[in-house]
Residue, then its C-alpha position, 0 to 999 in steps of 0.5 A: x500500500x505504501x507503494x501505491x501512497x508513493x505514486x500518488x503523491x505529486x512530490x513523486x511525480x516532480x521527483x520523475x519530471x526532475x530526472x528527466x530535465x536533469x538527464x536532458x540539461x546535462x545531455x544537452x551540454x555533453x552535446x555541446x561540448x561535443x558540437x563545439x570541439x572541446x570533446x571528441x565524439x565519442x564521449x557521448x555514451x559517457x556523458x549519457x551515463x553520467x546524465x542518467x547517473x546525475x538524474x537517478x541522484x537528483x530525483x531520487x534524493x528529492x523525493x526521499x527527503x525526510x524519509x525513513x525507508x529510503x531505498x524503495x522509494x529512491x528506485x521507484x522514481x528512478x524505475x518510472x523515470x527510466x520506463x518513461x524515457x524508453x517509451x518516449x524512445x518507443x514512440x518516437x518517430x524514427x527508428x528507435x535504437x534501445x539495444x545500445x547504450x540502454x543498458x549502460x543507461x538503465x544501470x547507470x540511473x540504478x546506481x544513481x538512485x542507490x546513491x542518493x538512498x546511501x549518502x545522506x545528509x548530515x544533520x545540522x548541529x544546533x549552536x547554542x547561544x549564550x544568555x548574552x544577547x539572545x534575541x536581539x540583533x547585534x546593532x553598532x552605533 
């Protein structure tokens, strides 16, 4: 059911929309670099790999934040998220390639997704303030 409360949610579906525009500015760039000479030509599979990497993070730690059980919901986003891009694929016009690079970029969202459930952010230390001037601003004259 918990799944099912996941799907539903519209901070999910931002989370998957966030994949997406990641993996599109990040490919965008890689291409540019590309068109303008700085990177040879075949760098373009390595940038798709670290697009989708970048994207599985960037979705995945959007939606799990202030989540207990990350993991699942961390590869929920990044699962629909890939699904959506293969059958944007599928439908295209044109002929559409999924052999290829795919499976470089399914594993890649994989493990981008896994990391954003593993490293997480430390917790902020409360600083206590002394009696002194506790709750009022600090103004010179």
């Amino acid at each position: 059911m918990s799944v099912l409360k996941d799907l539903l949610q519209v901070r999910f579906w931002v989370s998957v929309a966030a994949v997406l525009l990641t993996v599109a500015v990040v490919t965008a760039c890689g291409a540019g670099t590309i068109v303008w000479g700085i990177a040879p030509m075949d760098t373009m599979g390595t940038v798709g790999v670290v697009a989708w990497m970048l994207g599985g993070f960037v979705g995945a730690r959007m939606f799990a934040k202030g989540k207990e059980g990350v993991l699942i919901p961390a590869l929920l986003v990044v699962l629909v998220a890939f699904g959506a891009a293969c059958l944007m694929g599928l439908f295209a016009e044109g002929n559409a390639e999924l052999a290829g690079n795919w499976l470089r970029f399914g594993a890649a969202v994989m493990v981008g997704g896994v990391l954003a459930a593993l490293i997480r952010p430390k917790k902020k230390r409360r600083v206590k303030m002394s009696g002194k001037g506790r709750g009022k601003s600090d103004k010179r004259r």
